[in-house]
One Martini backbone bead per residue (centre of mass of N, CA, C, O) as a GRO file, in nm:
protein
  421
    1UNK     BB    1   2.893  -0.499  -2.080
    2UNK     BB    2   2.540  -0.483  -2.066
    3UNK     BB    3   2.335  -0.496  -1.835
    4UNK     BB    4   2.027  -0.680  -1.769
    5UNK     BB    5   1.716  -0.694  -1.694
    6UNK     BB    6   1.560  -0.962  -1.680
    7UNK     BB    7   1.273  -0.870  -1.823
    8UNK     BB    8   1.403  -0.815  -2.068
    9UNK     BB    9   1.554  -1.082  -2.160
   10UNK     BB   10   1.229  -1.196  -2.135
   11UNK     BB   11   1.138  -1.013  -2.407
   12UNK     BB   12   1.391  -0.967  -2.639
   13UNK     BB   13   1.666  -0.800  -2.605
   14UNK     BB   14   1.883  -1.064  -2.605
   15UNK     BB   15   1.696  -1.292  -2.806
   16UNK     BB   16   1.769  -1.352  -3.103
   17UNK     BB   17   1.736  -1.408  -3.399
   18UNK     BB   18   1.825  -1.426  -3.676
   19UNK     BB   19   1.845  -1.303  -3.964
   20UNK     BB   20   1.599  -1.202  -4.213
   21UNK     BB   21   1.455  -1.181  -4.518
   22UNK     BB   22   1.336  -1.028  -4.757
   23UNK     BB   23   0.976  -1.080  -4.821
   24UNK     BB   24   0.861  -0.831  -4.834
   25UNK     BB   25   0.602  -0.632  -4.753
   26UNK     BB   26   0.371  -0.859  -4.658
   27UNK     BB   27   0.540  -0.991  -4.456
   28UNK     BB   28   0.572  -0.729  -4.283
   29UNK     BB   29   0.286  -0.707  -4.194
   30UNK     BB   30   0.262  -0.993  -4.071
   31UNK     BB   31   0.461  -0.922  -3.862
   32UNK     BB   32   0.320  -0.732  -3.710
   33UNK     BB   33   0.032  -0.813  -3.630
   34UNK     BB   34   0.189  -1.051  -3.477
   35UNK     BB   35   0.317  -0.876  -3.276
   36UNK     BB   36   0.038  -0.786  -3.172
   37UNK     BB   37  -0.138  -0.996  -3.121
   38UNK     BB   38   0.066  -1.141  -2.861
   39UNK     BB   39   0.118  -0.851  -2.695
   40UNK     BB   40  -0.213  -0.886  -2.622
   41UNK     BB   41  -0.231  -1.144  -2.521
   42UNK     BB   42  -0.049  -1.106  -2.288
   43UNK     BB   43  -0.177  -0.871  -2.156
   44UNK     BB   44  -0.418  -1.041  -2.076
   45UNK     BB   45  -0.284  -1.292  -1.916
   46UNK     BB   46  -0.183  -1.096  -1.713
   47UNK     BB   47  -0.441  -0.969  -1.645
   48UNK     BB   48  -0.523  -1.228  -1.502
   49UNK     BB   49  -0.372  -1.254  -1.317
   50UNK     BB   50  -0.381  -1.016  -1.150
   51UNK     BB   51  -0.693  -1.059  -1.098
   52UNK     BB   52  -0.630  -1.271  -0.883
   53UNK     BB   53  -0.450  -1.141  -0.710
   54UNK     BB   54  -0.686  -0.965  -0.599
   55UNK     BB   55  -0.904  -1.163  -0.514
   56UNK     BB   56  -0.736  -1.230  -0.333
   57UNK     BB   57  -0.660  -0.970  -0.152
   58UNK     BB   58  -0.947  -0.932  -0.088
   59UNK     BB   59  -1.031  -1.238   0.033
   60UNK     BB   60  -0.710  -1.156   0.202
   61UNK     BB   61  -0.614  -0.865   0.369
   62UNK     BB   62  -0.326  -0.845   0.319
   63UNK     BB   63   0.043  -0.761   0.274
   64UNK     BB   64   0.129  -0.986   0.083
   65UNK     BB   65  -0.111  -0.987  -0.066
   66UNK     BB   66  -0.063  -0.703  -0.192
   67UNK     BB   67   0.230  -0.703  -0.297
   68UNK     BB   68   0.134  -0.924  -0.528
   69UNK     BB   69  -0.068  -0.732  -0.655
   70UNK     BB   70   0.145  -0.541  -0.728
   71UNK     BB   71   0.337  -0.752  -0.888
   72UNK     BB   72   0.148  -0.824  -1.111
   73UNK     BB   73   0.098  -0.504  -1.232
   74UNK     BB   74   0.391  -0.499  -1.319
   75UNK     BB   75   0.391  -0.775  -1.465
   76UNK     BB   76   0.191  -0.630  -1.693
   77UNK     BB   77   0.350  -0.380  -1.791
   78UNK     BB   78   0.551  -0.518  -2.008
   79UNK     BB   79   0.372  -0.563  -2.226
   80UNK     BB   80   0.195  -0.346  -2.313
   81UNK     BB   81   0.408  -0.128  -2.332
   82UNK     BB   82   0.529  -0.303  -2.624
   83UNK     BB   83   0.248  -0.190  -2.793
   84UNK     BB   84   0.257   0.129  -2.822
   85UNK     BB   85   0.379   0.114  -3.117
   86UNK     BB   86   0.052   0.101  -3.189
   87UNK     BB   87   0.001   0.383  -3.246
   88UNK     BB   88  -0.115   0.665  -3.424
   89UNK     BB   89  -0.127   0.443  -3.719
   90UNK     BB   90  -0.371   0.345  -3.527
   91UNK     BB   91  -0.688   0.412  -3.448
   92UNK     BB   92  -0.791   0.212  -3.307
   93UNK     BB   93  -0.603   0.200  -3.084
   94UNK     BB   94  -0.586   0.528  -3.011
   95UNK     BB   95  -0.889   0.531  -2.931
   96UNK     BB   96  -0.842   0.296  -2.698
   97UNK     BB   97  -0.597   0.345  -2.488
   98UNK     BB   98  -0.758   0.535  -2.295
   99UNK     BB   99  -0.917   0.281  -2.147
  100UNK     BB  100  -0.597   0.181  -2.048
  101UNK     BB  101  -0.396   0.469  -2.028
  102UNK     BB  102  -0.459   0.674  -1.876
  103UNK     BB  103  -0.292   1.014  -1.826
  104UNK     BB  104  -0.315   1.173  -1.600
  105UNK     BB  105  -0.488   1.172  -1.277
  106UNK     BB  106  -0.787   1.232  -1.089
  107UNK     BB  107  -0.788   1.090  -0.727
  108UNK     BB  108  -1.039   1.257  -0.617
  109UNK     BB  109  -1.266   1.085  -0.805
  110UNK     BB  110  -1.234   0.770  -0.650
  111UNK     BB  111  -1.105   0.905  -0.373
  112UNK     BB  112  -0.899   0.956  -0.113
  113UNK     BB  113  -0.756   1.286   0.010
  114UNK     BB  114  -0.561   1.518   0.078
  115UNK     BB  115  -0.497   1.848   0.175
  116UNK     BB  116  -0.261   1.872  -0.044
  117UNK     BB  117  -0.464   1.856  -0.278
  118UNK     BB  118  -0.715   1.944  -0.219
  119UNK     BB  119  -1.045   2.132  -0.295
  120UNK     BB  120  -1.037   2.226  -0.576
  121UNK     BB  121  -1.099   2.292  -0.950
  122UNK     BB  122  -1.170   2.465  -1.240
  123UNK     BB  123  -1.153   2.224  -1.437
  124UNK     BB  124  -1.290   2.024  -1.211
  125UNK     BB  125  -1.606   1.917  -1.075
  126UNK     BB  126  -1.440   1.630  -0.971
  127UNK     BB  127  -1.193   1.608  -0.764
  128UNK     BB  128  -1.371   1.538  -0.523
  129UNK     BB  129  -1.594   1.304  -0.556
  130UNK     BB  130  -1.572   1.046  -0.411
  131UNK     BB  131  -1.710   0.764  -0.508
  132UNK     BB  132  -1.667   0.580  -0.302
  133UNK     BB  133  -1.809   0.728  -0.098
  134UNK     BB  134  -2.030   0.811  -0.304
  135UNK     BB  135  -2.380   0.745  -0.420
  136UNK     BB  136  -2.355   1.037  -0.548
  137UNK     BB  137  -2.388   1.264  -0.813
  138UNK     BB  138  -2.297   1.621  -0.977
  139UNK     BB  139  -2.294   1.674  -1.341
  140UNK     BB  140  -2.380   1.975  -1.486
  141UNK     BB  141  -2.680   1.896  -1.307
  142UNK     BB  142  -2.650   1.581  -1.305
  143UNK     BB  143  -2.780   1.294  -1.161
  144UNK     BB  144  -2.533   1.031  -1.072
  145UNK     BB  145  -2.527   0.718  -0.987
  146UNK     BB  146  -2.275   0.527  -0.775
  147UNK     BB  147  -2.384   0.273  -0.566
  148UNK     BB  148  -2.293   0.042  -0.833
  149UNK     BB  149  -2.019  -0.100  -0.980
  150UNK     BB  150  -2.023  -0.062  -1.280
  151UNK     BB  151  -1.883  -0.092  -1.621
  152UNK     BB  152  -2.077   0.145  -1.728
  153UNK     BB  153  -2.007   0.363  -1.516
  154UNK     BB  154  -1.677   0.377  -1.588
  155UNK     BB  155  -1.688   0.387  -1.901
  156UNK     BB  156  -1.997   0.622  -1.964
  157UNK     BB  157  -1.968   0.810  -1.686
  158UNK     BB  158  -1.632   0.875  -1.597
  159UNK     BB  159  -1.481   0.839  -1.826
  160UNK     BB  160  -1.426   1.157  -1.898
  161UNK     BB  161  -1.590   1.387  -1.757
  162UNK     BB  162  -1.713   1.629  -1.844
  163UNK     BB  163  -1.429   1.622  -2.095
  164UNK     BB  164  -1.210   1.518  -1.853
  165UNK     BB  165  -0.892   1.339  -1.890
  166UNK     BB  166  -0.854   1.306  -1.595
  167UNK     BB  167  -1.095   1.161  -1.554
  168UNK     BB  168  -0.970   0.847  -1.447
  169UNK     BB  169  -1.184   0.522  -1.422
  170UNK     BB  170  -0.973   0.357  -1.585
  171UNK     BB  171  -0.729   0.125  -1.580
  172UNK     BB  172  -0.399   0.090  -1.491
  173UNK     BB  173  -0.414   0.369  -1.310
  174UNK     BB  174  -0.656   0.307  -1.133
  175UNK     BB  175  -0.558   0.032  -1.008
  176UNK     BB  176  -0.259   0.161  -0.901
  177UNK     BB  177  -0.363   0.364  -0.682
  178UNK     BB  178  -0.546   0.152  -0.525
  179UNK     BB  179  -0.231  -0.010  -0.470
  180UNK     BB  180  -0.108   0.249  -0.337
  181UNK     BB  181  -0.199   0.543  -0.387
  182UNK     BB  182  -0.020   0.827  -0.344
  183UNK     BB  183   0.181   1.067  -0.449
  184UNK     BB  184   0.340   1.212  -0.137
  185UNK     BB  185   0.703   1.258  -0.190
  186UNK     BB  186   0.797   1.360  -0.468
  187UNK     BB  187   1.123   1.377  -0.463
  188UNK     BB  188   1.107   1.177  -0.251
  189UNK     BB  189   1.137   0.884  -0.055
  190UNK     BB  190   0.876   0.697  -0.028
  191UNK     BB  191   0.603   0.503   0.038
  192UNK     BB  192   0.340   0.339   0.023
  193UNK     BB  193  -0.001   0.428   0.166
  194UNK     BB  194  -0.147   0.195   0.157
  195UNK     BB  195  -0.341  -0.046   0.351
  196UNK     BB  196  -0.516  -0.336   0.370
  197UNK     BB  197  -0.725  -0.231   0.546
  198UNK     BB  198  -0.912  -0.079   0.307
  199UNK     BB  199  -1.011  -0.377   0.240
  200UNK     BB  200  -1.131  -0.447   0.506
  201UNK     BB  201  -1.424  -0.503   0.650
  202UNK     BB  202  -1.346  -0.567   0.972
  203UNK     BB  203  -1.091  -0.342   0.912
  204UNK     BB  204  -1.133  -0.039   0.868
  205UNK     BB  205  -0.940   0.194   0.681
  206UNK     BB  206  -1.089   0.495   0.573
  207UNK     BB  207  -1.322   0.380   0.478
  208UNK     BB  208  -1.522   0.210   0.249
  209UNK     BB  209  -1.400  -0.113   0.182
  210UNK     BB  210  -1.651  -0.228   0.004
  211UNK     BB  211  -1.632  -0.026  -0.239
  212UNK     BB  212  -1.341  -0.011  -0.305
  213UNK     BB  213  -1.351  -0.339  -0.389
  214UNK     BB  214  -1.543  -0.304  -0.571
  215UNK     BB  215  -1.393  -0.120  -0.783
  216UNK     BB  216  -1.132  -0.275  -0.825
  217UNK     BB  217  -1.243  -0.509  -0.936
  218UNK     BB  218  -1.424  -0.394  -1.192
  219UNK     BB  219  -1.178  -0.221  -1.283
  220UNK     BB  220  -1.049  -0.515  -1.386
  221UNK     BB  221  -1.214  -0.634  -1.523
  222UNK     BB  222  -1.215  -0.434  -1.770
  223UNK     BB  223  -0.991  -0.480  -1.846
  224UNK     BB  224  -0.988  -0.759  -1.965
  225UNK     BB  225  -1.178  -0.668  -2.154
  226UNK     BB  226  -1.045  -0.499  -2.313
  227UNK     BB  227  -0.797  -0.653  -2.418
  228UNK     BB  228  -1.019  -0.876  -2.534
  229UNK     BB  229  -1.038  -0.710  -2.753
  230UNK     BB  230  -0.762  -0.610  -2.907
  231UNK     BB  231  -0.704  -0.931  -2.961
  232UNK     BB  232  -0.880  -0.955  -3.170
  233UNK     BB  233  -0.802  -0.768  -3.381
  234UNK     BB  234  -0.528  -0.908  -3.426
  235UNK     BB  235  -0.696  -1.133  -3.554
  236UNK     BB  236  -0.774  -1.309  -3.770
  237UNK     BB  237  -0.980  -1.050  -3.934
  238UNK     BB  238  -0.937  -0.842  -3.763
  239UNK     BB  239  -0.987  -0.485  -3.798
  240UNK     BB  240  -0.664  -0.408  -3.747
  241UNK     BB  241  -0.543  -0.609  -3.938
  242UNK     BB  242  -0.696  -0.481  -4.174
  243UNK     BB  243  -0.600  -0.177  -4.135
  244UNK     BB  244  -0.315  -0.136  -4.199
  245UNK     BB  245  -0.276  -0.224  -4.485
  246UNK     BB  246  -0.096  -0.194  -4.809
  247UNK     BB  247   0.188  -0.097  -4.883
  248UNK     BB  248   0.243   0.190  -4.814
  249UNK     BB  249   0.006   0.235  -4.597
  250UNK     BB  250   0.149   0.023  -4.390
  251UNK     BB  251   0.434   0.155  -4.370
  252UNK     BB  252   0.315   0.445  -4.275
  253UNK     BB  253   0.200   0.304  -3.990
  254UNK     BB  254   0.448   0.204  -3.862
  255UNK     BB  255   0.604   0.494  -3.898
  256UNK     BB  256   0.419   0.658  -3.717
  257UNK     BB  257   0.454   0.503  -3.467
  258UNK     BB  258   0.759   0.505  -3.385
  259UNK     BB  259   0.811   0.822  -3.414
  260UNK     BB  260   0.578   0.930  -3.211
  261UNK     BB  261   0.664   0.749  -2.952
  262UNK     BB  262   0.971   0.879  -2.961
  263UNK     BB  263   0.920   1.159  -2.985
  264UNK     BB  264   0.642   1.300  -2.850
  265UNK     BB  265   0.576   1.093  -2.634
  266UNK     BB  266   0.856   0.958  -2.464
  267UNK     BB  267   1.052   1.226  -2.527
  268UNK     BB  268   0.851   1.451  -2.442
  269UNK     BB  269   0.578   1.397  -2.233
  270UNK     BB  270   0.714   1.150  -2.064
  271UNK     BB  271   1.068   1.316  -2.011
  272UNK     BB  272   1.092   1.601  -2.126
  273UNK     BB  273   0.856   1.765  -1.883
  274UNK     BB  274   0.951   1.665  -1.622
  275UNK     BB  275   1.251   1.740  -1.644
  276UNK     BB  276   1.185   2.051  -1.668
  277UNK     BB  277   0.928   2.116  -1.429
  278UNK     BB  278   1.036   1.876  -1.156
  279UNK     BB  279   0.712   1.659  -1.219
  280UNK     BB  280   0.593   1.387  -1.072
  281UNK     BB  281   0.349   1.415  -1.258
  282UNK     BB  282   0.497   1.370  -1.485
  283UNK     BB  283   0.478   1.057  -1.442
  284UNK     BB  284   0.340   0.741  -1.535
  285UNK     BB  285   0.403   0.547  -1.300
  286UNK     BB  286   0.361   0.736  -0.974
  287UNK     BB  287   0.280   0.555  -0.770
  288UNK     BB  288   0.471   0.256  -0.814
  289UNK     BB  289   0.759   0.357  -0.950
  290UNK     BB  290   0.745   0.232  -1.262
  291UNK     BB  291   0.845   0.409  -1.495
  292UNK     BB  292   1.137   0.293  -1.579
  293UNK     BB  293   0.998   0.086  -1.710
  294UNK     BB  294   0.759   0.214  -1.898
  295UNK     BB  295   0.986   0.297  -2.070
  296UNK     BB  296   1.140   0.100  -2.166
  297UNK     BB  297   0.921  -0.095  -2.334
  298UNK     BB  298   0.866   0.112  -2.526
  299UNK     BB  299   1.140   0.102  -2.646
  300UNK     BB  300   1.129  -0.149  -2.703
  301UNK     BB  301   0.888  -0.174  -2.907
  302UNK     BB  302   1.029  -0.048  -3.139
  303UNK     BB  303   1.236  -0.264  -3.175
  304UNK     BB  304   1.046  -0.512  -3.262
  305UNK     BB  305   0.910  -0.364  -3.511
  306UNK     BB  306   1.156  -0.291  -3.672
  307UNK     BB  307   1.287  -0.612  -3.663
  308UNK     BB  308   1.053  -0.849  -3.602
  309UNK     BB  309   1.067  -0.893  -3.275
  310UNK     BB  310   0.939  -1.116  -3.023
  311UNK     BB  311   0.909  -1.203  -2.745
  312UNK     BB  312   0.730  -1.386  -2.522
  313UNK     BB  313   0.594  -1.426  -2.191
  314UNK     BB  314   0.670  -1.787  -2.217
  315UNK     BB  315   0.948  -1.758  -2.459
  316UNK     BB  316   0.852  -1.733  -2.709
  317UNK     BB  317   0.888  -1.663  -3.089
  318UNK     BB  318   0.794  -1.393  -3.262
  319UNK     BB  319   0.858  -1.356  -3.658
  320UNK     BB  320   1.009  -1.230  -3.911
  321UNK     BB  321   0.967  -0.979  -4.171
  322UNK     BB  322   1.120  -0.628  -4.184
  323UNK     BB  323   1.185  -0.328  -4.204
  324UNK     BB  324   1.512  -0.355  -4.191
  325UNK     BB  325   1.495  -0.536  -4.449
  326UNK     BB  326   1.395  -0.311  -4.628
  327UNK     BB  327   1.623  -0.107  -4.592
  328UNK     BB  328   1.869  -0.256  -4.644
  329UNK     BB  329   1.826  -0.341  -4.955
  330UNK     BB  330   1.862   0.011  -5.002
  331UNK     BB  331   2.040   0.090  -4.733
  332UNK     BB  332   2.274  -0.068  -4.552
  333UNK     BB  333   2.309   0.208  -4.353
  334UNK     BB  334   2.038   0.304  -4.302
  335UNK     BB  335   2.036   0.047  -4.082
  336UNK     BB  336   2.267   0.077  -3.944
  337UNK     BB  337   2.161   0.301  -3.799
  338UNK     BB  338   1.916   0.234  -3.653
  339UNK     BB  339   1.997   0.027  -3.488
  340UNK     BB  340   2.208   0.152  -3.353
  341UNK     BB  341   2.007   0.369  -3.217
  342UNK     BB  342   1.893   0.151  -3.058
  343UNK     BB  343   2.062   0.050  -2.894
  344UNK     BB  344   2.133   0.299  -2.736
  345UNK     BB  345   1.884   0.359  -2.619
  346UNK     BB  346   1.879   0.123  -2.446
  347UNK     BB  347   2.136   0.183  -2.272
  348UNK     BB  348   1.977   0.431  -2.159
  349UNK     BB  349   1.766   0.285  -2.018
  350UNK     BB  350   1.954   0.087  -1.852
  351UNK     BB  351   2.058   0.303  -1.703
  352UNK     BB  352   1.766   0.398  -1.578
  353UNK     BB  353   1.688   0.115  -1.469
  354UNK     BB  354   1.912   0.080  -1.264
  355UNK     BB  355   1.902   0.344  -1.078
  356UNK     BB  356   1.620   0.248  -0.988
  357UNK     BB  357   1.755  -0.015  -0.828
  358UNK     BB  358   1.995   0.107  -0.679
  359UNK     BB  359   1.925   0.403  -0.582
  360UNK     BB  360   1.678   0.594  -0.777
  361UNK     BB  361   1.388   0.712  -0.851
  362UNK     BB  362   1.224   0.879  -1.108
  363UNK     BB  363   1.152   1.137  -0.937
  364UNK     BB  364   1.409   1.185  -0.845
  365UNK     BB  365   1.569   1.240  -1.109
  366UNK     BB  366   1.386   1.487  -1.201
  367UNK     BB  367   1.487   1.690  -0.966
  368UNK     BB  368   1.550   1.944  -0.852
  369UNK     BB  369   1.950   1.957  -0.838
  370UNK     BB  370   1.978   1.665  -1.013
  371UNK     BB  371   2.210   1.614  -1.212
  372UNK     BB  372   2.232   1.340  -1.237
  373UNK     BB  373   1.977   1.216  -1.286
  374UNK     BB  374   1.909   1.466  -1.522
  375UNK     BB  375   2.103   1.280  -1.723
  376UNK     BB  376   2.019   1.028  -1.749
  377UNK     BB  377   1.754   1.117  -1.859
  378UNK     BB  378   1.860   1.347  -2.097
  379UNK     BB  379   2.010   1.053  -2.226
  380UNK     BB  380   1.751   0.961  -2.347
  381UNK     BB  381   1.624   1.166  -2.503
  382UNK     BB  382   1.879   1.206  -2.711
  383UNK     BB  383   1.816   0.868  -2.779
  384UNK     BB  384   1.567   0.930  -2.935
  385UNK     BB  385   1.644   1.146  -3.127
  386UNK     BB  386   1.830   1.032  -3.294
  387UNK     BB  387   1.654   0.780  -3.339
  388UNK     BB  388   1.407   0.978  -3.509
  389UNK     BB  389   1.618   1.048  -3.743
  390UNK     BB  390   1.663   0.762  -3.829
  391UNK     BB  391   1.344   0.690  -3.875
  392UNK     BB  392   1.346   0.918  -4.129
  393UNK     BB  393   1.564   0.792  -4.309
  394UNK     BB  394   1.424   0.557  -4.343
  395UNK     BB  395   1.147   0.676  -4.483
  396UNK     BB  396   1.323   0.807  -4.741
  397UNK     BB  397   1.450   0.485  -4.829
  398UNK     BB  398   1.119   0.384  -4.860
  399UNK     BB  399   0.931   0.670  -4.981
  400UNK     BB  400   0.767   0.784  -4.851
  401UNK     BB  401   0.463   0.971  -4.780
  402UNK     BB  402   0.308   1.184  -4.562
  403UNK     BB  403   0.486   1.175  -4.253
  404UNK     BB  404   0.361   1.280  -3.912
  405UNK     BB  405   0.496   1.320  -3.618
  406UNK     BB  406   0.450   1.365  -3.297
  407UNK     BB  407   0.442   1.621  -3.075
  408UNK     BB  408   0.652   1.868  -2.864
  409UNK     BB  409   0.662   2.094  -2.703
  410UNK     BB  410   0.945   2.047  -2.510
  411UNK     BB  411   1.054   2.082  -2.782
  412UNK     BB  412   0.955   2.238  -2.999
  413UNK     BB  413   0.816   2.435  -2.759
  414UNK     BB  414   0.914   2.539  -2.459
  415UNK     BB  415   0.837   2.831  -2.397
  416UNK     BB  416   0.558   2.725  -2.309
  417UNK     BB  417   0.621   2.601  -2.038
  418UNK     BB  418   0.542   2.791  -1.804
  419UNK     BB  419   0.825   2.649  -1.609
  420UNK     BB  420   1.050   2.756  -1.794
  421UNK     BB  421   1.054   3.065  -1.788
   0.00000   0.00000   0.00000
């Protein structure tokens, strides 16, 4: 029998109502935005909770008190994370996503940074531009004002800045950085580096404290500001969830946020491309080393939607009619190749989720030369392929045309990778 991490448990993976009847494509649609209103709320509250945490930590700047911080955060990335399959097929969500999880991020342009960082990039002329140190910049021959944290500054003037992606000003992974600090571990186990006393205004260490806190402080509003926008759109009347469509429309959103999450998202860009290159720089959740647990989750969100079933975060239970049950009424044999593809894959994850708690950390797995480590990712990555090729025969067993999965090199063309040659 699987054990399971609690926090999994406590979300949905295990605790599942009876199947529900196929009540048609409609009632498909909505129980898919029911889970996704439900998904970006749960993501508000914790992100509220989180807030909470920070502002206590600001204005007692102890080690219990990050800690608190730190642990808020990591329990904010649970819902949020199986929110992500509603990416790809909703232009909304995708358009919006950049604004709270964009990554990686070049955090040299945030704060302060080491040696080992490096003192310039070719690429963006902001990399070690250290806003909380300074009081203005210039970009492109522009001199921008940085002297007071707004979030008009944070989200209209920093994020991807001078059109560079890195240049990551917003969400959960600035926020990240900030409570944890560089990760300059590499592929070997060590704690993180930032000290409550960073944000001491009378204790200061490595200067600037009360800017620094500052800007958590800022960049925190912004994310619940932002998420508390998305919990709208798809509340009753709003944007994303009348943007869903209907019929065949309906269902080709679905399938396409499903399949893109799975192959070229999570299974190549997120998991496959870290383990060729093994660079813990290409870990999504890199600071906190938080990695395995937000691919867990990612994984689960696939799951809730194919299933039509979500745990919700204070343990009530949102479901209803779902793509499984129209697949079924087709074709009992794909539907349960589907659900088998997913068990496996949460199996596969389980097991890279357990082995982060109890060995080693996800960016140890992907160490050239960790064999053993190197295998457990890469049967994640082998069960997510298995998953994709399921929910293609899904797609065609539902008479679907015209969806087209997101790639990635690391699958498609790994030859382009250019540390694998």
């Amino acid at each position: 029998m699987t054990v399971l991490p609690a926090a999994a448990m406590a979300f949905g993976f295990f605790c599942f109502s009876p199947a529900l009847a196929a009540d048609g494509t409609k009632d498909v649609l909505k129980t898919y935005a029911d889970i996704a209103q439900a998904g970006y709320e749960d993501s508000l509250e914790t992100a509220k909770t989180m807030h909470l945490a920070i502002n206590e930590f600001l204005s007692e700047p102890t080690e219990p008190n990050l800690r608190a911080a730190r642990a808020a955060w990591i329990a904010a990335r649970i819902p949020y994370m199986q929110t992500e399959a509603y990416r790809f097929g909703n232009a909304i969500v995708d358009d919006w996503e950049g604004k709270v999880n964009a990554w990686p991020l070049d955090e040299g342009l945030i704060d302060y940074v080491t040696e080992v960082y490096g003192a310039e990039s070719p690429e963006n002329e902001l990399y070690v531009a250290n806003v909380i140190k300074n009081v203005s910049l210039t970009m492109g021959g522009k001199k921008i004002d940085t002297s007071k944290f707004t979030k008009e500054l944070l989200a209209d003037e920093l994020q991807e800045a001078g059109g560079v992606e890195a240049n990551v000003a917003t969400g959960y992974h600035a926020v990240e950085f900030l409570l944890w600090g560089q990760d300059l571990n590499g592929t070997d186990a060590a704690p993180a580096i930032v000290p409550p006393t960073d944000f001491d205004t009378k204790n200061c260490s490595n200067g600037n404290c009360a800017r620094r806190a500052e800007y958590l402080s800022t960049v925190t509003d912004l994310l619940v500001d932002d998420l508390a926008w998305m919990a709208e759109q798809w509340a009753a009347g709003g944007d994303a969830r009348k943007g869903v469509g209907d019929g065949e429309e309906g269902l080709t959103t679905i399938m396409t946020g499903l399949g893109s999450l799975s192959y070229g998202e999570l299974a190549g860009e997120r998991i496959k491309l870290g383990l060729m290159i093994h660079d813990p720089e290409e870990e999504h959740d890199c600071f906190s080393d938080n990695t395995h647990a937000s691919h867990f989750f990612d994984a689960l969100g696939i799951r809730n939607v194919y299933l039509g079933r979500y745990r919700r975060a204070d343990g009530s239970f949102v479901g209803g009619a779902s793509v499984s049950d129209l697949v079924k009424a087709k074709d009992p044999k794909v539907d349960a190749e589907v659900r088998a593809k997913l068990d496996a894959t949460m199996d596969a994850m389980n097991v890279l989720y357990l082995r982060a708690l109890t060995t080693e950390s996800y960016d140890q797995m992907i160490g050239e030369g960790n064999d053993e480590g190197n295998k457990v990712v890469q049967d994640v990555v082998d069960a997510l392929l298995g998953q994709t090729k399921a929910i293609e025969r899904a797609v065609a067993t539902l008479d679907l045309k015209s969806i087209e999965f997101e790639g990635s090199d690391s699958l498609d063309a790994p030859e382009k990778v250019g540390a694998a040659e």
